[in-house]
DRENMAR-67285 format. One line per field, with one value per residue: residue number from 0; residue in one letter; z, y, x of N, C-alpha, C in turn. Coordinates in pm, 1 decimal, decimal comma. Example, Ala and Ser with C-alpha at 12.3 -4.5 7.8 and 13.67 -1.06 7.14 Angstrom:
BEGIN
k <- 0  1
r <- A  S
n_up <- 780,0  708,0
n_north <- -569,0  -225,0
n_east <- 1319,0  1285,0
ca_up <- 780,0  714,0
ca_north <- -450,0  -106,0
ca_east <- 1230,0  1367,0
c_up <- 780,0  787,0
c_north <- -330,0  3,0
c_east <- 1320,0  1290,0
REM end
This chain:
BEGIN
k <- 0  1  2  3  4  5  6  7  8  9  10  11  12  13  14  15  16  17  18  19  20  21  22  23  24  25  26  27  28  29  30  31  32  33  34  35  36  37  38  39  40  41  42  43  44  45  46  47  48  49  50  51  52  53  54  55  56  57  58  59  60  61  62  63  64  65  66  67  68  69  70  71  72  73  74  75  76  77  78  79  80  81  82  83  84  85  86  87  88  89  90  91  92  93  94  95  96  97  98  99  100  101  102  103  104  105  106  107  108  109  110  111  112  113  114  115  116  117  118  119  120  121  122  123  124  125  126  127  128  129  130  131  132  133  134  135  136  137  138  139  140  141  142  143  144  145  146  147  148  149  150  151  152  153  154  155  156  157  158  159  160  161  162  163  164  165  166  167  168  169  170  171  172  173  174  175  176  177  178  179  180  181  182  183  184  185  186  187  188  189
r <- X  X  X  X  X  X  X  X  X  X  X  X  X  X  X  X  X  X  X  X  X  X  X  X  X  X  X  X  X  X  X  X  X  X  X  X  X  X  X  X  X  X  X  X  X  X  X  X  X  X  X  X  X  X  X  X  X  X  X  X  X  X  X  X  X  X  X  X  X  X  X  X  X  X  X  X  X  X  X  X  X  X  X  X  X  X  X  X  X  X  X  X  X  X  X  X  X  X  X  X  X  X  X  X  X  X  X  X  X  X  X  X  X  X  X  X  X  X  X  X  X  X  X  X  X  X  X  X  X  X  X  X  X  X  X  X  X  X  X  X  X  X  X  X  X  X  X  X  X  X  X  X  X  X  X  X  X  X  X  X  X  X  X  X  X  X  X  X  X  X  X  X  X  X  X  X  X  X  X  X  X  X  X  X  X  X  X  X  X  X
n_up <- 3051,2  3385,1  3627,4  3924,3  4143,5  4369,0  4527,5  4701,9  4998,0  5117,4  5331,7  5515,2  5283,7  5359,1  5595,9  5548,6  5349,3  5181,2  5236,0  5145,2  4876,9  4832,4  4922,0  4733,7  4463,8  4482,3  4580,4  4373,6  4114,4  4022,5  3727,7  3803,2  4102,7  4106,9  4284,3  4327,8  4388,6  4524,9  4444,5  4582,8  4845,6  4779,8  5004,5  5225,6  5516,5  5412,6  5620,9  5775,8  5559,2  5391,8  5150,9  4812,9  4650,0  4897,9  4982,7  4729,2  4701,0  4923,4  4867,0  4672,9  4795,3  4897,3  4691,1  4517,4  4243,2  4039,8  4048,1  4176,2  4172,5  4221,8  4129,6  4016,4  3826,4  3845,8  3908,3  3666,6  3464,0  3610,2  3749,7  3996,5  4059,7  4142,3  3942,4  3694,2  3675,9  3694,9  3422,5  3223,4  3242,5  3145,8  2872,8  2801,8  2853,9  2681,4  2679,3  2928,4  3182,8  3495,8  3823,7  4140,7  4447,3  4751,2  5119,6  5376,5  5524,1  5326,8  5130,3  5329,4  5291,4  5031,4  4930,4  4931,4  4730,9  4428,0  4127,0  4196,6  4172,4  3928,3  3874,1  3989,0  3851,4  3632,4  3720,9  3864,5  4191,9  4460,5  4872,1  5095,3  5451,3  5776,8  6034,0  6267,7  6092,9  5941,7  5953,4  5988,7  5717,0  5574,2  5604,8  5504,7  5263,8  5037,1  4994,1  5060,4  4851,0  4615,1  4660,6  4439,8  4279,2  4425,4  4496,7  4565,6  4753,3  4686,8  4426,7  4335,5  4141,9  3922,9  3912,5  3748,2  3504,2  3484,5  3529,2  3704,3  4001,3  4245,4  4551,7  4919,9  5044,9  5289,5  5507,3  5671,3  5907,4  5880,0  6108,6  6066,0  6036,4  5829,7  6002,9  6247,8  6214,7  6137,8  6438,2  6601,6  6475,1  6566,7  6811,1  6959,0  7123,9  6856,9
n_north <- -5769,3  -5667,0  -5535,0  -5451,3  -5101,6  -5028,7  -4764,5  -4578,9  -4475,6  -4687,0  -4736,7  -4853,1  -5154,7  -5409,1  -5677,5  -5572,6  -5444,7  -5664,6  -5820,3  -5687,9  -5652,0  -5923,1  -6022,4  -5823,8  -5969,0  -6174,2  -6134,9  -5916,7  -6068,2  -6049,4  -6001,3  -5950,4  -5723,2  -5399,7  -5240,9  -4928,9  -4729,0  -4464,5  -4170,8  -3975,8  -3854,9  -3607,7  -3537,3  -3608,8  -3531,2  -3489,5  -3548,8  -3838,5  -4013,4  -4230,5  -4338,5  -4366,8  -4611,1  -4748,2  -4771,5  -4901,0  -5128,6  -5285,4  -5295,0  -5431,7  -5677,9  -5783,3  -5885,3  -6063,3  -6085,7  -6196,5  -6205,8  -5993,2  -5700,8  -5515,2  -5158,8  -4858,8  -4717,9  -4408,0  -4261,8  -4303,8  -4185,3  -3957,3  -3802,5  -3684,6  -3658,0  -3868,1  -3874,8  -3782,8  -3992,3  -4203,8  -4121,3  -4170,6  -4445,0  -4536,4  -4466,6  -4584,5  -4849,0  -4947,9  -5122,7  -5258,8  -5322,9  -5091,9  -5077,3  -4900,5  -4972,7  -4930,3  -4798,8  -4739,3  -4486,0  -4380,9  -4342,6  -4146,5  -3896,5  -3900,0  -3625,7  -3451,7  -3537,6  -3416,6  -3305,3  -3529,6  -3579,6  -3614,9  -3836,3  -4021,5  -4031,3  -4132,1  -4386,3  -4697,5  -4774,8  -5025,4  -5001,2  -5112,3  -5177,3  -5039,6  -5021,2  -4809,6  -4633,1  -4713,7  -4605,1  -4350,5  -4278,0  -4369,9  -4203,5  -3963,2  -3692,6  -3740,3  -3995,2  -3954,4  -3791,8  -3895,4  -4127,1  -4298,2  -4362,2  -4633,7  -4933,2  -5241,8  -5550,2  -5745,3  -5751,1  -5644,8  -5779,8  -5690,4  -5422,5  -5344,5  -5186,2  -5014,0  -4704,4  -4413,5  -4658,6  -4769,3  -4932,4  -5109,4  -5309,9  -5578,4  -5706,0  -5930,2  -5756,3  -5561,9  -5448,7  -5349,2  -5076,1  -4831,4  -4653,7  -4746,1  -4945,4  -4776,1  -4650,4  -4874,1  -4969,2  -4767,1  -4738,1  -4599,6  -4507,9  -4506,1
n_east <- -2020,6  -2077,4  -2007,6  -1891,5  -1817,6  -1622,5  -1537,3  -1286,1  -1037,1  -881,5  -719,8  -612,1  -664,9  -944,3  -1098,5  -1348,7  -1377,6  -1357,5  -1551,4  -1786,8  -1753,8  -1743,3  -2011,3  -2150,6  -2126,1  -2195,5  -2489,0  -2573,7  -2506,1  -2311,9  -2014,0  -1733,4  -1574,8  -1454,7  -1166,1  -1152,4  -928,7  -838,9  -644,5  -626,8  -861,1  -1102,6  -1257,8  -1183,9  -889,7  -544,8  -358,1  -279,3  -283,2  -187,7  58,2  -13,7  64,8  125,4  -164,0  -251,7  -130,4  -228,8  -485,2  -483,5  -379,6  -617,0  -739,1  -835,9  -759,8  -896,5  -1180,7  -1186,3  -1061,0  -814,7  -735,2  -607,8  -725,7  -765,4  -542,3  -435,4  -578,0  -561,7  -829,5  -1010,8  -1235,6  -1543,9  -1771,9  -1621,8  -1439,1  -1677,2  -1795,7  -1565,5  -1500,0  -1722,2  -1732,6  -1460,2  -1566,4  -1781,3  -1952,4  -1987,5  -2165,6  -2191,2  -2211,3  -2236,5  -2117,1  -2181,3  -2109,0  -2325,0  -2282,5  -2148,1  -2391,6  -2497,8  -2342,9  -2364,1  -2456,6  -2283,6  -2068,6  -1924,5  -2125,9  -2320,5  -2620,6  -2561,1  -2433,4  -2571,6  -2808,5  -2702,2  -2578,5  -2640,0  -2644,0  -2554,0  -2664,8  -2453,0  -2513,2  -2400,7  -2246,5  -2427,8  -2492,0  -2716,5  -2995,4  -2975,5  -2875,9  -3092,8  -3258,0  -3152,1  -3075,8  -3000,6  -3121,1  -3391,9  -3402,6  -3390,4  -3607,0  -3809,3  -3647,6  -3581,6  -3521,6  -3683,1  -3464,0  -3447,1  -3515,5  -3218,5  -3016,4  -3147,3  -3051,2  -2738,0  -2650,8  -2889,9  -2979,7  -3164,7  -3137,1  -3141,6  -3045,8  -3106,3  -2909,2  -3018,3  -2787,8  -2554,6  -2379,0  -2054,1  -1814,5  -1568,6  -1333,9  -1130,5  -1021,4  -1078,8  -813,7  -621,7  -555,2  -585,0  -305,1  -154,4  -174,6  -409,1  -694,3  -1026,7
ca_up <- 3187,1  3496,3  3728,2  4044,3  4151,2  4497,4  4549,9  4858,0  5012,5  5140,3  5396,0  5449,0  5270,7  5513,4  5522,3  5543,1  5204,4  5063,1  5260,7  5054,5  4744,8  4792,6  4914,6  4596,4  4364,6  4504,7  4551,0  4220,3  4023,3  3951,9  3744,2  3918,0  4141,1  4054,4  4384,7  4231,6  4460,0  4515,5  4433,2  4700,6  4830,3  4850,1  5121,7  5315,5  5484,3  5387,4  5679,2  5792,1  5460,7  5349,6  5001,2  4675,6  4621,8  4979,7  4945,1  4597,3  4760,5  5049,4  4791,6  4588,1  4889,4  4924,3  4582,8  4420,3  4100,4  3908,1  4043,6  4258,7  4117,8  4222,0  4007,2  4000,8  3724,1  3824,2  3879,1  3543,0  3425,8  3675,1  3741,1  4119,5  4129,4  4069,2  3880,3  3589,6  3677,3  3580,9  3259,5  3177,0  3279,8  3053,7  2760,1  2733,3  2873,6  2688,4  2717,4  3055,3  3284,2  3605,9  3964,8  4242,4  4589,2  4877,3  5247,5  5422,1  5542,6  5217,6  5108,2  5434,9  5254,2  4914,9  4820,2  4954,9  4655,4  4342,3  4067,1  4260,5  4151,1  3781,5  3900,7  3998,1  3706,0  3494,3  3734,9  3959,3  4309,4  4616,4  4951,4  5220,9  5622,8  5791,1  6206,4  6351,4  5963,5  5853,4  6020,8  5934,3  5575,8  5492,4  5668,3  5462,1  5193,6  4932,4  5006,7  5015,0  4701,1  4543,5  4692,2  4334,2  4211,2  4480,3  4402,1  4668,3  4764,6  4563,9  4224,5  4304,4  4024,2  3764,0  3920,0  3695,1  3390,7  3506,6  3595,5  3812,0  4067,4  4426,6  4644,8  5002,7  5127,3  5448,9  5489,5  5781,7  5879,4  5940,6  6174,3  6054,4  5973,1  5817,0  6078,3  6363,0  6206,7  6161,4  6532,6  6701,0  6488,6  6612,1  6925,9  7012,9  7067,7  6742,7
ca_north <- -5781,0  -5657,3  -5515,6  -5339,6  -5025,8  -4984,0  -4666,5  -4558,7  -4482,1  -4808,3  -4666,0  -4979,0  -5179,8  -5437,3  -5739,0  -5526,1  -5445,3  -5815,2  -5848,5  -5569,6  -5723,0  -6065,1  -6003,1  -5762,4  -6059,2  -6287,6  -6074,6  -5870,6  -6130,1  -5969,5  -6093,1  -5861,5  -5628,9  -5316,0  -5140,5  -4809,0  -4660,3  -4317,4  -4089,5  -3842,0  -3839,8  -3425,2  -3543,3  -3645,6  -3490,2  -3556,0  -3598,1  -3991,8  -4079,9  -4346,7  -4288,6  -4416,2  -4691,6  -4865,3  -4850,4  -4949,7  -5300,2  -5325,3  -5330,4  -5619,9  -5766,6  -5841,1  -5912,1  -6240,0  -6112,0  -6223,8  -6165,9  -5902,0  -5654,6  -5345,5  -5068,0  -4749,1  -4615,8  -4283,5  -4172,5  -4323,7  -4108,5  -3816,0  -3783,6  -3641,4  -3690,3  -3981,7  -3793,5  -3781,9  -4164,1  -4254,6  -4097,2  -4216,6  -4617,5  -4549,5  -4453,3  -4665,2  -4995,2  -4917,2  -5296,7  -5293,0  -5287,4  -5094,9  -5044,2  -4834,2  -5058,9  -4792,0  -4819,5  -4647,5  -4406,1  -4278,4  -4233,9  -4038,5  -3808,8  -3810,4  -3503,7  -3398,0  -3527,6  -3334,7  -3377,4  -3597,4  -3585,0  -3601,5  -4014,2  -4129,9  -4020,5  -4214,4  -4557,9  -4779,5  -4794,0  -5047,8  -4964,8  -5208,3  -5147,6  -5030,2  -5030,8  -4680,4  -4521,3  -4747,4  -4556,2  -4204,0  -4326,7  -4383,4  -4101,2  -3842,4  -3604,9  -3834,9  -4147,1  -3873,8  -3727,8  -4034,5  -4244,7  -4273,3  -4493,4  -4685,3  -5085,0  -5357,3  -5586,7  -5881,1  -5662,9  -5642,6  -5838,8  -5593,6  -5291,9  -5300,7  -5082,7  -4958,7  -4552,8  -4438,6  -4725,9  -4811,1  -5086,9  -5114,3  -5458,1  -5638,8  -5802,8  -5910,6  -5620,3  -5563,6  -5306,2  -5330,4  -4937,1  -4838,6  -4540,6  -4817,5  -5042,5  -4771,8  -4642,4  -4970,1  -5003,9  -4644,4  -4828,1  -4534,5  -4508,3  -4419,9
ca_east <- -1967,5  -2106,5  -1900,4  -1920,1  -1734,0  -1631,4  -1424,5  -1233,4  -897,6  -846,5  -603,4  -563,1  -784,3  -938,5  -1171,9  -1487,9  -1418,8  -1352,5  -1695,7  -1862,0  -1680,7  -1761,7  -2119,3  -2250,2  -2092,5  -2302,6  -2617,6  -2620,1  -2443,9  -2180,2  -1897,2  -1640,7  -1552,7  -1363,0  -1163,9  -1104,1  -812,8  -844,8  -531,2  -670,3  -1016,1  -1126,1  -1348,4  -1103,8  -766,7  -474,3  -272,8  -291,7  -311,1  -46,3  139,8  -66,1  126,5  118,1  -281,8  -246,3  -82,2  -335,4  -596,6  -481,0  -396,0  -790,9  -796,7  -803,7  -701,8  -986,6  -1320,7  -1198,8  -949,7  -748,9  -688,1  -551,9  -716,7  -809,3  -400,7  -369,4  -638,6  -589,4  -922,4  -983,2  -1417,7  -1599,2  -1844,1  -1550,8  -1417,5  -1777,6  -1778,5  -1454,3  -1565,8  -1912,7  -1654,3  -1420,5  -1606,5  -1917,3  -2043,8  -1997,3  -2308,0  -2171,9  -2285,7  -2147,9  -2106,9  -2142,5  -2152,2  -2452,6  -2241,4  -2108,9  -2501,2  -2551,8  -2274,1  -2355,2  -2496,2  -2150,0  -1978,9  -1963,9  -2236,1  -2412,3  -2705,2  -2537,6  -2379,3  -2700,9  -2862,3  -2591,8  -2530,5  -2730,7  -2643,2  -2597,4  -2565,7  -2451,3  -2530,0  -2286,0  -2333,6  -2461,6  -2563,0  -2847,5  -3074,1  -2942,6  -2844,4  -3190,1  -3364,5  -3079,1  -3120,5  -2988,5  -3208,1  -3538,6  -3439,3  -3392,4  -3656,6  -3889,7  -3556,4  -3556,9  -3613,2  -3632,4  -3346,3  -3531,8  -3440,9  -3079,9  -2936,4  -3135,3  -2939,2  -2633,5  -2675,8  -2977,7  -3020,4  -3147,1  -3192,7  -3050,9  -3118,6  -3065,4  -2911,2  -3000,2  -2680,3  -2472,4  -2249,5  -1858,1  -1809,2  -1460,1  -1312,8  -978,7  -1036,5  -994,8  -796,9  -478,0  -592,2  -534,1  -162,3  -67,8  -197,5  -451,0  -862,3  -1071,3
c_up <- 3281,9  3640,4  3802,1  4070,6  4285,0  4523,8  4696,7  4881,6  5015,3  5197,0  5532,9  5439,9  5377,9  5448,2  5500,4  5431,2  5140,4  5145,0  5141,2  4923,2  4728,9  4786,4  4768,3  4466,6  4344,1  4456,4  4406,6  4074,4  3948,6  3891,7  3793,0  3963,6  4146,2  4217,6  4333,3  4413,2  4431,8  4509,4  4558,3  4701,8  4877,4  4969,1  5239,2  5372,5  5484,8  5469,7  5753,2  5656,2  5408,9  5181,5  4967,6  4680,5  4720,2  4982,9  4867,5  4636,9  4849,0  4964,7  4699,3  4659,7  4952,7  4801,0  4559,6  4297,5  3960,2  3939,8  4099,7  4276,8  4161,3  4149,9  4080,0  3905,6  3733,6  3872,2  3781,4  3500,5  3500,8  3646,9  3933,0  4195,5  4058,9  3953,1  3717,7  3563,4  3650,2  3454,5  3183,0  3100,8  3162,7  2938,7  2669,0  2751,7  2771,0  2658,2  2808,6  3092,0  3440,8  3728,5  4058,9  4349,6  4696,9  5025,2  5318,8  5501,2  5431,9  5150,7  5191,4  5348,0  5090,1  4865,4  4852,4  4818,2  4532,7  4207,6  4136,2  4191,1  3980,4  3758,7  3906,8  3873,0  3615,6  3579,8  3861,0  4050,7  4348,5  4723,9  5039,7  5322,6  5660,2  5947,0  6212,6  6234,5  5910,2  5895,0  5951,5  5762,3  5521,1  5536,9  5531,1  5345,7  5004,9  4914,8  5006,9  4890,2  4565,4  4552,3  4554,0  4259,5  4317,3  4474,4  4538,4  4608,5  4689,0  4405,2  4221,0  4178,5  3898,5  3789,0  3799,7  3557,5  3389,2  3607,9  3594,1  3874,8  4191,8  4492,6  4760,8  5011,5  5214,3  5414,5  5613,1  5772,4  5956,1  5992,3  6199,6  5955,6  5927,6  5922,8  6183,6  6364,2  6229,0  6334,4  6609,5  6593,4  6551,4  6780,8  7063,3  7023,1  6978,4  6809,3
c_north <- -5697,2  -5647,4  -5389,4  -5261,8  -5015,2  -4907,7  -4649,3  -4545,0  -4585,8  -4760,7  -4725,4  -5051,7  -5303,5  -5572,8  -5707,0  -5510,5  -5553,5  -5852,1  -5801,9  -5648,0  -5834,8  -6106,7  -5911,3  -5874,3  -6151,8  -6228,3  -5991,2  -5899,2  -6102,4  -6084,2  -6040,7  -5744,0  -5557,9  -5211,8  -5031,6  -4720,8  -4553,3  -4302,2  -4029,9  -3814,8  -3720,9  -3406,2  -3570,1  -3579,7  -3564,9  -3629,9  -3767,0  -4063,5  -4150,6  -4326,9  -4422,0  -4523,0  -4833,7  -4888,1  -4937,0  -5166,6  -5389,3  -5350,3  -5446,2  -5714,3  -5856,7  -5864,5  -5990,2  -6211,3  -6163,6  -6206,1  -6052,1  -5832,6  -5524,7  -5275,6  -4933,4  -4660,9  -4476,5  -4191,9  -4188,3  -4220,3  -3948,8  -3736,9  -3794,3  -3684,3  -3815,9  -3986,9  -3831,6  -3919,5  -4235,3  -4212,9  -4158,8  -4395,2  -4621,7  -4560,9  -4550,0  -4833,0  -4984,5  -5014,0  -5310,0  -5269,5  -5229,2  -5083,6  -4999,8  -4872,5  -4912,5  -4858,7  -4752,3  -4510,6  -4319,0  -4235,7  -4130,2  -3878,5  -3799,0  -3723,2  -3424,8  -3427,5  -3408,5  -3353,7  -3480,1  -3677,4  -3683,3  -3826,3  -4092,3  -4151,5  -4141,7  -4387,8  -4558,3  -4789,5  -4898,3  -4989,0  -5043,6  -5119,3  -5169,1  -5016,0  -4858,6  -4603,7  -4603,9  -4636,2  -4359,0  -4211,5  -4308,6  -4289,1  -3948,6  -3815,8  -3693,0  -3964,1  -4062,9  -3855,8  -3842,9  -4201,1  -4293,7  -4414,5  -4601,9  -4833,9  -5194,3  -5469,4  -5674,0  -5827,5  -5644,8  -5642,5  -5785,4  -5458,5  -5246,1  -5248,2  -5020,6  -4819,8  -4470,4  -4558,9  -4748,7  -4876,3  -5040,8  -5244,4  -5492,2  -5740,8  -5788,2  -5826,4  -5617,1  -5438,0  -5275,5  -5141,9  -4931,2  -4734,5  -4650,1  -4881,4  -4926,3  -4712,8  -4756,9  -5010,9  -4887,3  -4649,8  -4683,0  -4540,8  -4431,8  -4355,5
c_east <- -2051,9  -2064,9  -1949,8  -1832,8  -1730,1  -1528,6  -1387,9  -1076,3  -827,4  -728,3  -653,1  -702,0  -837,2  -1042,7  -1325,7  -1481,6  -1393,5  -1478,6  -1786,6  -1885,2  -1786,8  -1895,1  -2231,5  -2219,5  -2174,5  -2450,5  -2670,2  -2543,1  -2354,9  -2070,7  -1731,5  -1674,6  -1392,9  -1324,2  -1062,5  -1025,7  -775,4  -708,0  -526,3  -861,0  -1051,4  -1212,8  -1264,5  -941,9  -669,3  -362,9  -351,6  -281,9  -178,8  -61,2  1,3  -20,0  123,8  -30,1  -313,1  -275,2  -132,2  -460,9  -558,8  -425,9  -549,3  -851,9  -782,9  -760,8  -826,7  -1121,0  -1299,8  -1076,7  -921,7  -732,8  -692,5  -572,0  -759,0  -685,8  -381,2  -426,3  -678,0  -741,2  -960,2  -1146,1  -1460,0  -1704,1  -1754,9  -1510,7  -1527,8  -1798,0  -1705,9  -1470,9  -1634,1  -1804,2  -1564,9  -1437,8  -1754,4  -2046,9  -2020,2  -2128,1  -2222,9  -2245,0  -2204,6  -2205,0  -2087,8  -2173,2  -2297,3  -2363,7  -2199,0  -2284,1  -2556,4  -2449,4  -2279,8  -2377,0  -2338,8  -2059,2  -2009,3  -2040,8  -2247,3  -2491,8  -2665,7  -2496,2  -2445,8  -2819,2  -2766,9  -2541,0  -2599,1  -2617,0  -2680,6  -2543,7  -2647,6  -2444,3  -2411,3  -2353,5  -2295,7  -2476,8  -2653,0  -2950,9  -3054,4  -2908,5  -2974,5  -3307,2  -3294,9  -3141,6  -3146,7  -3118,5  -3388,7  -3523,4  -3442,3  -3509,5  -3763,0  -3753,6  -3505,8  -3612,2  -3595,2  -3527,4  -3381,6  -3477,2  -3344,0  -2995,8  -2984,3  -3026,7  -2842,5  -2665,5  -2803,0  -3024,6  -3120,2  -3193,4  -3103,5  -3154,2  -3067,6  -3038,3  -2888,1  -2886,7  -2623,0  -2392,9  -2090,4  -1879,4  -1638,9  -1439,0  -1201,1  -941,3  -973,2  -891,6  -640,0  -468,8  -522,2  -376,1  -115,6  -103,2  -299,0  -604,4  -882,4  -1139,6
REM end
């Protein structure tokens, strides 16, 4: 199998991410995508954040159920970094081929997560354009220190079980946020 990981609060999830989804399926042949539904993201605070449970439902609300699946496994597995939720994945899938789906904004912030360095080492990377971080995304610390595993968009579809490697993909972009999206229900500017 060959499955993509796309983590996130999903507070609420939205159709930028059944874009994301539906677009790396296509492009790096994926045969699903996995939206791993944070418990609590340490990057993030906690106030705005809507209970576990109603993300949970917003994320398989953009799921089809079969190419493109919700899960919750990292409350099952109380596991808080992704760093550990990839280990976990490698372990007990260990015929899977994965790949971690990112925005260009989350590589502008990865060295922010924890082992880092230690994720990219262990799983291939994409990351989709996002409006107002391509540009800073691929200038950042991450995308220098990493540029040596860097493979054009043409090599996509080897990505998945292959570390280190990251692609960038030109792809039409959603400039859909969950930032704006609960903004305009609490009926205020982001």
């Amino acid at each position: 199998m060959r499955i993509g990981l796309l983590g996130g609060s999903f507070n609420p999830a939205h159709a930028g991410h059944r874009h994301v989804a539906d677009l790396a399926c296509a492009r790096l042949r994926l045969d699903q995508v996995w939206l791993l539904v944070s418990p609590g993201n340490p990057l993030k605070p906690q106030a705005g954040m809507a209970p576990f449970a109603a993300r949970m439902e917003s994320a398989r609300g953009i799921a089809d159920g079969r190419r493109i699946l919700a899960t919750g496994v990292e409350a099952v597995w109380h596991t808080r970094f992704t760093v550990d939720t990839v280990g976990l994945l490698r372990l007990r899938f260990p015929n899977a081929s994965f790949v971690w789906l990112m925005g260009a904004d989350i590589l502008e912030q990865l060295p922010r997560w924890r082992r880092w360095t230690r994720i990219v080492r262990r799983l291939s990377f994409a990351v989709l354009p996002r409006p107002t971080y391509n540009h800073r995304a691929l200038a950042s610390l991450a995308a220098h220190r990493l540029r040596c595993a860097r493979r054009p968009a043409r090599e996509a579809p080897l990505l998945p079980g292959i570390a280190p490697g990251w692609v960038f993909l030109p792809a039409p972009q959603n400039d859909l946020s969950a930032t704006a999206l609960r903004a305009a229900i609490e009926g205020r500017v982001p």
